[in-house]
VEXKE-716839 format. One record per atom (N, C-alpha, C, O): x, y, z; residue in one letter. Coordinates in steps of 0.05 Angstrom, whole numbers, plus 5000, padded with zeros to 4 digits. Layout:
<logus>
XYZa ...
</logus>
This chain:
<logus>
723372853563x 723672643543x 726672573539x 728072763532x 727572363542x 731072213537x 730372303500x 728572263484x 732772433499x 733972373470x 736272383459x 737872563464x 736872093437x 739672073442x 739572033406x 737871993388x 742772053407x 743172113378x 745871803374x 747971813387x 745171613359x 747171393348x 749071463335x 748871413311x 750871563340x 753471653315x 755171553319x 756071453339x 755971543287x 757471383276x 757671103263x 759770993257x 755771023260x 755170703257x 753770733229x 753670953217x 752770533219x 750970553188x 748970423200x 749270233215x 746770543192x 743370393191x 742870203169x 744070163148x 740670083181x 739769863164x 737669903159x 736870013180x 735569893144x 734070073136x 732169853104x 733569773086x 729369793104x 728369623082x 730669623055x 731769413048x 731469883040x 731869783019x 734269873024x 734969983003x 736469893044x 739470043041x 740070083057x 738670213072x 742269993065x 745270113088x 745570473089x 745970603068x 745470583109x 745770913105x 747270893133x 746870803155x 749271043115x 751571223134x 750571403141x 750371593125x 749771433163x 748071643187x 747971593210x 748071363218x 747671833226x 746671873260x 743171823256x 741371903240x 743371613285x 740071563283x 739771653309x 741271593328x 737171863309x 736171993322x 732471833343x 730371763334x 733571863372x 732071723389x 730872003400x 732172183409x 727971973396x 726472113421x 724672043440x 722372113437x 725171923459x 723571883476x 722971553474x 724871413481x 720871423467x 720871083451x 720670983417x 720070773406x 721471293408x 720771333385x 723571363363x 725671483368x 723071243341x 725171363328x 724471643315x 722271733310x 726971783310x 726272073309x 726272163276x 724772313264x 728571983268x 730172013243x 733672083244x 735172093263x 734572123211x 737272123215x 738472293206x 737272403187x 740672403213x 742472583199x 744872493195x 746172313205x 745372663176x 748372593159x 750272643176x 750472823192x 752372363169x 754472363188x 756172683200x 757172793180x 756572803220x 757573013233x 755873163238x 756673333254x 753573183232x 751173343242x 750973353275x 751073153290x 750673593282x 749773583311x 747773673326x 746673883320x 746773513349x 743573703358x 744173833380x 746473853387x 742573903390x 743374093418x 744773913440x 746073723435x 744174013467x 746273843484x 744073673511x 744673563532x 741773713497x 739473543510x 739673263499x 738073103508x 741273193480x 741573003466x 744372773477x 746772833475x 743672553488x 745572393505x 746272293471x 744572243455x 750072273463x 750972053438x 751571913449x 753071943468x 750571643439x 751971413441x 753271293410x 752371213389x 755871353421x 758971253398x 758070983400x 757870813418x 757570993366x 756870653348x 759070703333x 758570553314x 761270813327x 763370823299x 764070533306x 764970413326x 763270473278x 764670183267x 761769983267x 761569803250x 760170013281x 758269833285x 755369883266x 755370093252x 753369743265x 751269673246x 749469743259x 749569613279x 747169903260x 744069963275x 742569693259x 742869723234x 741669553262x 739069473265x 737269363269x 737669143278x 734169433264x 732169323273x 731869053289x 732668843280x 730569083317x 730968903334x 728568683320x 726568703307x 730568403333x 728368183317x 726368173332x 726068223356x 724468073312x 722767953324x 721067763326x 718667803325x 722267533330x 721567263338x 718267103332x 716567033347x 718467083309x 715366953308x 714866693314x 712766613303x 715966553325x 716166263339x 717666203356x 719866093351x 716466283388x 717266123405x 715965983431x 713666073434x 716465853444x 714965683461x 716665753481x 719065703479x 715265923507x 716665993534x 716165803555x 717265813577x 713965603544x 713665423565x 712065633587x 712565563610x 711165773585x 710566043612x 708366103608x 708066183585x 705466113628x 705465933647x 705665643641x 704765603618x 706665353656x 705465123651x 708165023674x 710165143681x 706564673680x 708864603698x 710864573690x 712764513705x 711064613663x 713964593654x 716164823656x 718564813651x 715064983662x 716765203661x 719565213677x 721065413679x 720064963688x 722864933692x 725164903670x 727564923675x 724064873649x 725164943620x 725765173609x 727865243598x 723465313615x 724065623604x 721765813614x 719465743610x 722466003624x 720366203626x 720066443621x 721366523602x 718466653635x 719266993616x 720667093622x 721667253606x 721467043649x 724167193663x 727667103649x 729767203641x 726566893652x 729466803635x 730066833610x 731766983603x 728666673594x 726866723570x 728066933557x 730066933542x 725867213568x 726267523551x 728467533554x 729467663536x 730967423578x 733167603581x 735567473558x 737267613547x 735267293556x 736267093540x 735267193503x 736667263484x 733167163505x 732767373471x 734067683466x 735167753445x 733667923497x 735467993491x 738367983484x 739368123466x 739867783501x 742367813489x 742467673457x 744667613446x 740467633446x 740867563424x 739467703401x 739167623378x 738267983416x 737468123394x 734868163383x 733868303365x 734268013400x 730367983404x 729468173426x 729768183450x 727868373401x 725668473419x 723768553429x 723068713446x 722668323406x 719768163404x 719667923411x 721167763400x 718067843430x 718267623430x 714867483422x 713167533439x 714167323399x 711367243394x 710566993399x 711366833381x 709266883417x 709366603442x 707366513425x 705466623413x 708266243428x 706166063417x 704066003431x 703766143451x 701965803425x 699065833454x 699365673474x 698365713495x 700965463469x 701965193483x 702165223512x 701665003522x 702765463535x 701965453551x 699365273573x 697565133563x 699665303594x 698065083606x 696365313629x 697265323652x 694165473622x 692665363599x 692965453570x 693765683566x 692465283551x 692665503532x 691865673516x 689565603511x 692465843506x 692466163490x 689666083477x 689266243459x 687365903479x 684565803464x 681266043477x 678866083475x 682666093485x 680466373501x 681466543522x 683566513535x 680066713523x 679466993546x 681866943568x 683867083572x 680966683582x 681866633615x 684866513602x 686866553617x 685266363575x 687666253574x 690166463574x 692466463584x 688466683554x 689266993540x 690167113572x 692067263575x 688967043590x 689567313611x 691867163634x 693567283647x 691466913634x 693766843652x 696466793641x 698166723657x 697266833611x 699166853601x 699367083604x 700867163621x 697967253589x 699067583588x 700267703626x 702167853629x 699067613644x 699667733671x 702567633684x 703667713704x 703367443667x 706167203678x 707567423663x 709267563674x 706767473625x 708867563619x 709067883616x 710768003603x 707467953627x 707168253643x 709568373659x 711168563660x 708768123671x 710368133706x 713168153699x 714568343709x 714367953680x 716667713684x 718767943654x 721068043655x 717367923638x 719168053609x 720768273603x 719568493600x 722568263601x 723368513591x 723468543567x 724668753561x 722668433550x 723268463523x 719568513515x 717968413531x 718568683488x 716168723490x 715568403473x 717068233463x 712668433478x 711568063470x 708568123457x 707468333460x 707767953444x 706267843427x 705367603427x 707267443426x 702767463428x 701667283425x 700767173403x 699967343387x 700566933394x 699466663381x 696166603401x 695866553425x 693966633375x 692366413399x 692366123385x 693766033368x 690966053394x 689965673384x 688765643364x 687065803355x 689465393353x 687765323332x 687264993337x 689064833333x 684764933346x 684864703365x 682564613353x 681564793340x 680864323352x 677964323344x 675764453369x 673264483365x 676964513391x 674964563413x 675064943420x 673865073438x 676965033400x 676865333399x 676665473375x 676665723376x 676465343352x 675465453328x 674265613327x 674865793311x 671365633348x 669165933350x 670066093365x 668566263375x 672666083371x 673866293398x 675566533384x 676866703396x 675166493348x 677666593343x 677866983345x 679667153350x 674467003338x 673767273338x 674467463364x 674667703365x 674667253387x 674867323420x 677867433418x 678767663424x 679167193407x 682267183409x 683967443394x 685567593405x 682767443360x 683467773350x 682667983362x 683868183354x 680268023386x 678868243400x 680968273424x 680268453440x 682968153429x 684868093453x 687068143437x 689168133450x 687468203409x 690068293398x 691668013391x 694068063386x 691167803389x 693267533374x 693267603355x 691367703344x 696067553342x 697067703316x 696167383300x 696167403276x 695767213306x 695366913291x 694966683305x 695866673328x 693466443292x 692666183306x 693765943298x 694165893274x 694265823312x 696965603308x 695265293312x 694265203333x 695365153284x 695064823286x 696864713276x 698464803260x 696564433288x 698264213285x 696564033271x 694563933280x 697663963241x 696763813231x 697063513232x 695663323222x 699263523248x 701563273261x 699763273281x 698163453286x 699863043294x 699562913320x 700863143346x 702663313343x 700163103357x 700463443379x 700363273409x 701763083414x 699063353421x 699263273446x 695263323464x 693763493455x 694763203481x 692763183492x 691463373509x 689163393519x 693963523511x 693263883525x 692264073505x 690364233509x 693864023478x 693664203449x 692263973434x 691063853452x 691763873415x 690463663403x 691163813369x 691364053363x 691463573352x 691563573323x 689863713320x 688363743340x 689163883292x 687364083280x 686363853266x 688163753253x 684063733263x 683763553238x 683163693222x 683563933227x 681763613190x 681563763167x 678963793173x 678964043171x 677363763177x 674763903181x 674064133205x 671964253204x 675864163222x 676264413242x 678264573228x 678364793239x 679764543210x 682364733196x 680064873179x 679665123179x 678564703164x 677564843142x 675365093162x 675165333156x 674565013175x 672565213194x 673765413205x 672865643203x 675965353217x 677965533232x 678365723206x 677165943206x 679865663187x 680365833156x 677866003156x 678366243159x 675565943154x 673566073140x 672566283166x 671566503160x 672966173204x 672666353219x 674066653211x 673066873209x 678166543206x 678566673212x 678566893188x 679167133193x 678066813163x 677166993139x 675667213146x 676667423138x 673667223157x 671967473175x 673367603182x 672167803187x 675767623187x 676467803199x 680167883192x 682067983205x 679867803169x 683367753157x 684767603169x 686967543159x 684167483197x 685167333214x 688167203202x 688167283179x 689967083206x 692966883201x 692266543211x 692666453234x 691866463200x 692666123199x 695066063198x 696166063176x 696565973222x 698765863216x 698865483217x 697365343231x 700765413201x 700765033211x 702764973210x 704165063192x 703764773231x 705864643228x 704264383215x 702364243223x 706064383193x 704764223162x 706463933165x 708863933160x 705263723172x 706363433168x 704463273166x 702663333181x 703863053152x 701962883157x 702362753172x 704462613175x 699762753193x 700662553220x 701262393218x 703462323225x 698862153201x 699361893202x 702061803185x 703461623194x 702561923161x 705061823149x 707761923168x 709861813162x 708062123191x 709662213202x 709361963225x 711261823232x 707761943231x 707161753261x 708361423256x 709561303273x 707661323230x 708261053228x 711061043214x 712360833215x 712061293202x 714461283201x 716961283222x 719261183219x 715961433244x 717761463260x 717361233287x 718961223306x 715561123285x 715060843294x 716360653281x 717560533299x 716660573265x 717560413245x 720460373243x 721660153241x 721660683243x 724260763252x 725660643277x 727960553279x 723560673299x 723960663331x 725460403333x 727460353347x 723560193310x 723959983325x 726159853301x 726059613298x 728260023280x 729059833265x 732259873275x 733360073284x 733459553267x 736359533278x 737659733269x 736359883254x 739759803274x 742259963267x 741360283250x 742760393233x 739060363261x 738060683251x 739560833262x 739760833287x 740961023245x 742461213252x 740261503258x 738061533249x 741861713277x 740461923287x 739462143260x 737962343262x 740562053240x 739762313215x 737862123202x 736462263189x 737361953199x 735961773193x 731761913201x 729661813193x 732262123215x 729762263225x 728562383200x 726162433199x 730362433181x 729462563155x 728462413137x 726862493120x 729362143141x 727861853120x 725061813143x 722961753132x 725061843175x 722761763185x 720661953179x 718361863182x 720962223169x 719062373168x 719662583146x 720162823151x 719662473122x 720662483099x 719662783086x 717662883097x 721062943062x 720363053050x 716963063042x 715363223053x 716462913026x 714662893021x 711362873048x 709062923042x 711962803069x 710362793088x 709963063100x 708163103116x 711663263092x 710863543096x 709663733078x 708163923080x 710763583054x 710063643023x 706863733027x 705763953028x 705863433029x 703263353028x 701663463045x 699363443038x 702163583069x 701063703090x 700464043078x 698664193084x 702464063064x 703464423060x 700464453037x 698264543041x 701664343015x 699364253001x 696064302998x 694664432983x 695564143017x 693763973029x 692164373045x 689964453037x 693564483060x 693464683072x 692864873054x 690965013057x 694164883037x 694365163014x 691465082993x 690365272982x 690564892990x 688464842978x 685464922998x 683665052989x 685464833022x 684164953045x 683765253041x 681665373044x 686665373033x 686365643042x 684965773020x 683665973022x 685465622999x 684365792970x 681965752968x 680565922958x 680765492978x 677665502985x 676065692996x 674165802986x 677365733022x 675565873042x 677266213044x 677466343065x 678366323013x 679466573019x 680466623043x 679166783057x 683166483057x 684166473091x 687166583079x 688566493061x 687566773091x 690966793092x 692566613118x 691666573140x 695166503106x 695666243111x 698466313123x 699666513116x 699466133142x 702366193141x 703465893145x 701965743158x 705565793137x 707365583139x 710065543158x 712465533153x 708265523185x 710565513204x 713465293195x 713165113179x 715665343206x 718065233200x 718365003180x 718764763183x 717865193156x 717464973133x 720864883119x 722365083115x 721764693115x 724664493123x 724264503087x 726564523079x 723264493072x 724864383038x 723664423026x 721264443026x 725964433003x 726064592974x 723664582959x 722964762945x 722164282965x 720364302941x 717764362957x 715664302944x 717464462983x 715364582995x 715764812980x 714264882962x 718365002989x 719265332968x 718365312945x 716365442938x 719065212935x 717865082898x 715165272897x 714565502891x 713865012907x 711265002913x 709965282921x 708265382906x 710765392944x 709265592948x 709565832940x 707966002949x 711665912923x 713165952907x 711066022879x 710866212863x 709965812883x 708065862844x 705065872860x 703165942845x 704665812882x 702065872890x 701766172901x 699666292906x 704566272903x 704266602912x 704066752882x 702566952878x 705566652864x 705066702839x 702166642825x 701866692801x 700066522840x 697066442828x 695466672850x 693166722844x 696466772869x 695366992882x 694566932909x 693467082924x 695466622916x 694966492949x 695666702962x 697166862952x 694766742987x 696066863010x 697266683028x 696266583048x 699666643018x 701366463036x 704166593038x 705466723021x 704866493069x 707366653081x 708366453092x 707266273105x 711466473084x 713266293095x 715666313110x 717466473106x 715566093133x 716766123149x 719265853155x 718765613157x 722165973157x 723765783167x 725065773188x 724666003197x 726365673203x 728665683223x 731865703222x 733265573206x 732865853238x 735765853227x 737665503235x 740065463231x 736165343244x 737365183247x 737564913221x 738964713216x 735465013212x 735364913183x 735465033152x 734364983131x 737565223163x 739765383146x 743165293159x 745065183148x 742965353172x 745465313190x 747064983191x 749364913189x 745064853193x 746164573189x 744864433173x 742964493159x 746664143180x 744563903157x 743563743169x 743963773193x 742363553163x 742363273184x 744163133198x 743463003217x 747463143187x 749062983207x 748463093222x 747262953238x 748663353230x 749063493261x 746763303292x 746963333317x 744263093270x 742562923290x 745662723298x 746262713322x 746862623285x 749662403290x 751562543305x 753462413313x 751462743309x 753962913326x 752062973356x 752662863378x 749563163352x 748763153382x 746562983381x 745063033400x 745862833369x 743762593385x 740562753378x 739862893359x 739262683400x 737062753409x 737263033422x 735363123434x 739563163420x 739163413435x 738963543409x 737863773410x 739863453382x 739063613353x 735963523340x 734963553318x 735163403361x 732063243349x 729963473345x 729863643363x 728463493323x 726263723317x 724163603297x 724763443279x 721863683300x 720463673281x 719063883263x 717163993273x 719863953236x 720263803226x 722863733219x 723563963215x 725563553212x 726663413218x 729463613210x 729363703187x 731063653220x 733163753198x 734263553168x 734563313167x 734663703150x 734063533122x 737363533111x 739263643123x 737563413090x 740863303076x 741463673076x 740163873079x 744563613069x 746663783057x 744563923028x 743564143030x 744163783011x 743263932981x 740764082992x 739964272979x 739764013011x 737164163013x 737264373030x 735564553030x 738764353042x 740464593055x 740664893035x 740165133036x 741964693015x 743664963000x 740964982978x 741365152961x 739264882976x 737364872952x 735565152974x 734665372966x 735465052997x 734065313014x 734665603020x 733365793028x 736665553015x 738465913016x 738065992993x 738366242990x 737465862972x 736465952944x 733966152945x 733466352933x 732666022965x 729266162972x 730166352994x 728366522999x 731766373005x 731766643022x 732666723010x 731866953017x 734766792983x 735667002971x 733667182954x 733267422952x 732366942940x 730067022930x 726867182935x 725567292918x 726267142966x 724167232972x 722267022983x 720267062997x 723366702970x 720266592984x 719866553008x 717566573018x 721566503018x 721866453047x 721566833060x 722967033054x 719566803074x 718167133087x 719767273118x 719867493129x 720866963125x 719967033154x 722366783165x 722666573153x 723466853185x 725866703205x 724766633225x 722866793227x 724766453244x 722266483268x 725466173284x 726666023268x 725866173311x 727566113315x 725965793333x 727365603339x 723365813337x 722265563345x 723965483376x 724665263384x 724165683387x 725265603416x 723265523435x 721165643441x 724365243444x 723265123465x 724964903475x 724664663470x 726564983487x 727964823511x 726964593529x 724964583543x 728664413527x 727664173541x 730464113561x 732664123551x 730164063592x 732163953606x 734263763585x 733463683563x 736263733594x 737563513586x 737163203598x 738363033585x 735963143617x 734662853615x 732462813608x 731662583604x 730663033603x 728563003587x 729262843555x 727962663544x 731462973547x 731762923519x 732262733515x 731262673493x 734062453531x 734862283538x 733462013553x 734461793558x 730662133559x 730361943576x 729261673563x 729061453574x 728561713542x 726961423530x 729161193517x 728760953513x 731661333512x 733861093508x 733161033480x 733960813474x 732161143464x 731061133439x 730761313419x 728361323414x 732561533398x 732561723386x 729861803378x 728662013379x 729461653371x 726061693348x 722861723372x 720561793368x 724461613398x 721561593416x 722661863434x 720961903451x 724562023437x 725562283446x 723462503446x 721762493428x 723362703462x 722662993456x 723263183438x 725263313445x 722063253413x 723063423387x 722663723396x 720563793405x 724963903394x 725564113405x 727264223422x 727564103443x 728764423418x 730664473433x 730964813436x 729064913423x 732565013447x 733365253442x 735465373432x 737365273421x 734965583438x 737065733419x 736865973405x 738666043389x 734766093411x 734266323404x 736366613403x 736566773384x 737766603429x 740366803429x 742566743411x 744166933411x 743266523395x 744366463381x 744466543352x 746466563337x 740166603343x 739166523316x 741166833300x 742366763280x 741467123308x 741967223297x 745167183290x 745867193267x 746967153312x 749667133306x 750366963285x 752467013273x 748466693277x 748766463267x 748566603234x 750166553216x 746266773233x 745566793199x 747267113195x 747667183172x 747967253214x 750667433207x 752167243196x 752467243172x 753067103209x 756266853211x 756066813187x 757066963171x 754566563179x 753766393152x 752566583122x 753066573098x 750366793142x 748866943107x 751167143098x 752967143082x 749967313119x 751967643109x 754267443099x 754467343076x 756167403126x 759167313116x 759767113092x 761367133074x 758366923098x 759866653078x 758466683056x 759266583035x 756066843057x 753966733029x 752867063018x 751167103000x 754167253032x 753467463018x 750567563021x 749167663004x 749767513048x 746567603044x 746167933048x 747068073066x 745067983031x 744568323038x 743468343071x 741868193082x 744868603087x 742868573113x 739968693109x 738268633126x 739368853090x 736168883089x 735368613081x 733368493087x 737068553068x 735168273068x 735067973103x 734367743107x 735768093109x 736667943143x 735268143154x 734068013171x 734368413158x 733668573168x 730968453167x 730068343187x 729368493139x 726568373125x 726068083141x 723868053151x 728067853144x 726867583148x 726467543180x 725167363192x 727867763191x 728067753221x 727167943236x 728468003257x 724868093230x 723668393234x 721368543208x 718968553204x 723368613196x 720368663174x 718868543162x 716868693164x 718368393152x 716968153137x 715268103170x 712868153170x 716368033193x 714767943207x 713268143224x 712368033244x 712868383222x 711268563230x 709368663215x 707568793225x 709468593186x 707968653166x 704968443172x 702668493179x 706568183166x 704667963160x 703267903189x 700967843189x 704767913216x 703267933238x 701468153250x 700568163273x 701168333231x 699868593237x 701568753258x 700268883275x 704068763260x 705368963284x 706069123266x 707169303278x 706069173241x 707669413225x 705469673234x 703269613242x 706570033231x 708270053233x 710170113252x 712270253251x 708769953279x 710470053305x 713569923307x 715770033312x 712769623302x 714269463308x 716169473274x 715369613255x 718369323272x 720069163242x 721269333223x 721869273200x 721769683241x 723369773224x 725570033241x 725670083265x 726870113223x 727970423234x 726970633229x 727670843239x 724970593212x 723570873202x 723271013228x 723570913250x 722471263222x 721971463234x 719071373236x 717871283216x 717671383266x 715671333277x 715671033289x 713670983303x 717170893287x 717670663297x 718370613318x 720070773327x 717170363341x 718870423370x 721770473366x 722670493343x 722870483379x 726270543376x 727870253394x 729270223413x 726570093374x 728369773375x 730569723360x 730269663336x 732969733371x 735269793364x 737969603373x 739169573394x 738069513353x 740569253353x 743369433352x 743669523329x 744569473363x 748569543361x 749269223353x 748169033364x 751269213333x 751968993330x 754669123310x 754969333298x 756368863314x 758968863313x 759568573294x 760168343299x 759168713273x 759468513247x 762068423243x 762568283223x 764268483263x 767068353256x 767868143280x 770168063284x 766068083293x 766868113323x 766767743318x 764867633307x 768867603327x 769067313327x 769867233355x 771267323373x 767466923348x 767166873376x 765866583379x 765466473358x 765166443399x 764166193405x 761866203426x 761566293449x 760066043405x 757866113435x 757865813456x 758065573452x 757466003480x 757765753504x 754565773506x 753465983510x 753065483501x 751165443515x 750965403548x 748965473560x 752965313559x 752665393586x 753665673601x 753965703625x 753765833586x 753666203598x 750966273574x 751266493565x 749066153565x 746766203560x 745266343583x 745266263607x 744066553574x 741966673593x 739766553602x 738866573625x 738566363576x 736366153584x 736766003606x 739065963614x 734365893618x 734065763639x 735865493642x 736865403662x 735865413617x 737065183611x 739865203594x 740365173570x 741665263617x 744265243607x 745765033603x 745764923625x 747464853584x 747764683573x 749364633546x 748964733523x 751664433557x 754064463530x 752364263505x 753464203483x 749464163513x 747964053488x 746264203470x 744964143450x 746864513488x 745764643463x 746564653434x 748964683428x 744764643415x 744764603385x 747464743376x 749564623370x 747164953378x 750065153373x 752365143399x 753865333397x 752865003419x 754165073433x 757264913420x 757764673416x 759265183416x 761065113405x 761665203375x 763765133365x 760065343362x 759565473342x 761065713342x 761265873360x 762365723316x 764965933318x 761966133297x 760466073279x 762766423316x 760766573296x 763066893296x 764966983309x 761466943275x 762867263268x 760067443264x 758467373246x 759667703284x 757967813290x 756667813319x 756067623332x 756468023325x 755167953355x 753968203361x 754668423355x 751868133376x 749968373385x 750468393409x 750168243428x 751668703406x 753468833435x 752169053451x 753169153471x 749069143440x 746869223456x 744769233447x 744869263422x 741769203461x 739669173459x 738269293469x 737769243493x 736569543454x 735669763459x 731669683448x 730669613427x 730569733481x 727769673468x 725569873474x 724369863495x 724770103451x 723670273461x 725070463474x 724570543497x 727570543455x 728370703467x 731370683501x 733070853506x 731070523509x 731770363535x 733470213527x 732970033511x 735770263536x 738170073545x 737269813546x 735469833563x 737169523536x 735969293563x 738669113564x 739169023586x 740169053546x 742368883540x 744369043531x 744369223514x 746868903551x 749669013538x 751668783547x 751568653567x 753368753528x 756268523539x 755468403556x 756768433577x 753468223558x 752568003578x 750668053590x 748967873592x 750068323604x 749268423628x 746368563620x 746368703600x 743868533635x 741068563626x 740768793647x 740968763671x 740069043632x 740069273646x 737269433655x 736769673660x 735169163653x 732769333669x 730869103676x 730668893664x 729469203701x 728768963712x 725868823695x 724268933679x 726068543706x 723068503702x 720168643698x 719368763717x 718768633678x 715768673666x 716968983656x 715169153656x 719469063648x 719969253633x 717469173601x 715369283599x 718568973582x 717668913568x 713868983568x 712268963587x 713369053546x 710469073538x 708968923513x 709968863491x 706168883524x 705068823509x 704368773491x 702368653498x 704468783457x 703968963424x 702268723410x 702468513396x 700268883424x 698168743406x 697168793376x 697669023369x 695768623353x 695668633328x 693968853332x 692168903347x 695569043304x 693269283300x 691469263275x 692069103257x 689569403274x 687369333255x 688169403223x 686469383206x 689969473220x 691069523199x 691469303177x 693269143183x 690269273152x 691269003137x 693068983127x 694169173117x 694368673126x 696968593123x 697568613086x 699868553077x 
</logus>
């Protein structure tokens, strides 16, 4: 059995920073001892003095594009290697695949691509579709930690959840504690808004926030959380963008909803000009929102309402993004995942004082809990895989989207050019070396499987 001892560095840990040696045995964490403690000489140290242990993220929203013909965008090979250098090492895929994550055969030709291809361990999303609603019991018997609709307008591969398949889907997946997740917009008020937009003179690129307004997510979020209280469904709120959604769910967690919330660091990190600076390569839905709502939202991660960080990577070529000659008729979505941790070191810890258990919690614990991976996955405890971030909280620097690991390297990445302070200088998964200073230290289909365990959230 490899066992190695972390000295010198401070852990991160749910409720506290501890000055200690963290102890690895085998894929396991072992536990810690007080700084100068020593074990026998079967024990490999790896010198962390000066640096931070912790908990590797893990990613509850992303789109690998893997399998589908798109995967010239992004795939698992690239993909995982690219989350490692950014500290991911979980990665939890959305169903969107071609075919997708909606049954058995969709379940098995994803899992064998990202078998093959990952180094980083992975997790699945299944569907939440009107034509897979009765599939859901199949899909938790295959380990999906949660089922994903679009209450928005979606696409003809995936299709909108209407409200009469959500409410079914809710009440399937109640049987079984199952996770509802939604990306919450109203179609039709999102659809004629951003039509409407398309076609008006002199619309500026931030102007995406007036096409698909506060309130049109409001109403969706809403709309959802009343569903869920009907049909007793625990609920989650994929990349929910404003304040008065937080509000809101906020006093419905306070009435005893089971609702979990989820944001992106790119709607912490910026505001809406950043659509007037990169165009359509900053295009997302749902939309990035003003400056005040920005800062009205870091209010809710200090606080607790916000559960969960999820980085929503899905990469699109750069003439993809471009090709309709029209901001508002563009592809919404972009990447950036290796970026998401350096970005909320940079801005939380540093500029805004965020505790790192509390960065630890929105980017790992919180999301192993509520996806059923706790207690293997989302911590340092002792018994935990031994997913292990080295990171270098002084360390200043600029990220180049084109020396991105992703498939899609590119100076239009969201962050490319982003002065950050913090950087994750190795990536340890299960124990295993996989990332160091650039360089990905184990080959393909290292990464494994971790499926939801029966344990309730």
């Amino acid at each position: 059995m490899n066992k190695k001892i972390f000295r010198g560095g401070k852990v991160v840990l749910p409720d506290r920073v501890l000055e200690a040696s963290l102890v690895v045995e085998g894929e396991k964490i072992a536990g810690f001892l007080h700084p100068g403690t020593e074990l026998g000489a079967e024990y490999e140290v790896i010198d962390v003095a000066g640096k931070v242990l912790m908990p590797g993220v893990i990613d509850s929203h992303v789109h690998m594009w893997d399998p589908s013909p798109q995967n010239y965008r992004e795939d698992w090979k690239c993909g995982s290697q690219c989350a490692a250098s950014g500290g991911i090492t979980t990665i939890i895929d959305m169903p969107l695949s071609v075919p997708p994550v909606v049954d058995e055969r969709g379940f098995q030709i994803k899992y064998e691509v990202a078998d093959r291809d990952s180094c980083v361990d992975f997790a699945f999303w299944g569907g939440l579709t009107p034509g897979c609603v009765g599939n859901l019991k199949e899909l938790d018997r295959l380990g999906c930690v949660a089922y994903k609709g679009f209450m928005s307008f979606a696409n003809p591969d995936y299709p909108q959840i209407t409200d009469g398949y959500l409410v079914q889907g809710m009440r399937n997946a109640a049987e079984f504690d199952g996770l509802i997740g939604v990306h919450a917009e109203n179609a039709e008020a999102a659809e004629f808004g951003t039509q409407e937009m398309a076609g008006r003179q002199g619309a500026t690129c931030s102007m995406h926030d007036e096409a698909r307004p506060w309130w049109v997510e409001l109403e969706a979020i809403q709309r959802a959380v009343l569903f869920a209280r009907a049909t007793d469904a625990r609920l989650y709120i994929c990349h929910m963008t404003i304040a008065e959604g937080a509000e809101f769910l906020k006093q419905e967690r306070g009435r005893g909803t089971k609702v979990y919330v989820e944001t992106c660091p790119h709607y912490l990190l910026f505001d809406k000009e950043i659509m007037n600076e990169k165009r359509s390569y900053a295009k997302c839905n749902p939309p990035i929102r003003s400056r005040e709502n920005v800062e009205k939202l870091w209010d809710y991660v200090f606080d607790g309402t916000i559960d969960v960080l999820g980085s929503d990577h899905g990469p699109y070529s750069d003439e993809e993004k471009v090709k309709n000659g029209n901001f508002f008729l563009e592809y919404s979505g972009f990447g950036g995942f290796d970026a998401m941790l350096a970005g909320m070191i940079t801005e939380g810890v540093h500029r805004r004082g965020l505790p790192l258990p509390t960065l630890a919690a929105i980017t790992a614990g919180n999301t192993a809990r509520i996806m059923g991976l706790a207690p293997v996955k989302g911590s340092l405890l002792p018994g935990a895989d031994a997913d292990v971030l080295v990171v270098d909280l002084n360390e200043e620097w600029v990220f180049d989207g084109e020396k991105s690991l992703s498939k899609m390297k590119t100076p239009n990445n969201l962050y490319h050019g982003s002065k950050m302070k913090g950087r994750v200088k190795q990536t340890w998964v299960r124990g295993q070396l996989v990332y160091e200073d650039g360089v990905i230290l184990v080959p393909a289909g290292y990464g494994r499987y971790v499926p939801k365990n029966r344990a309730k959230s």
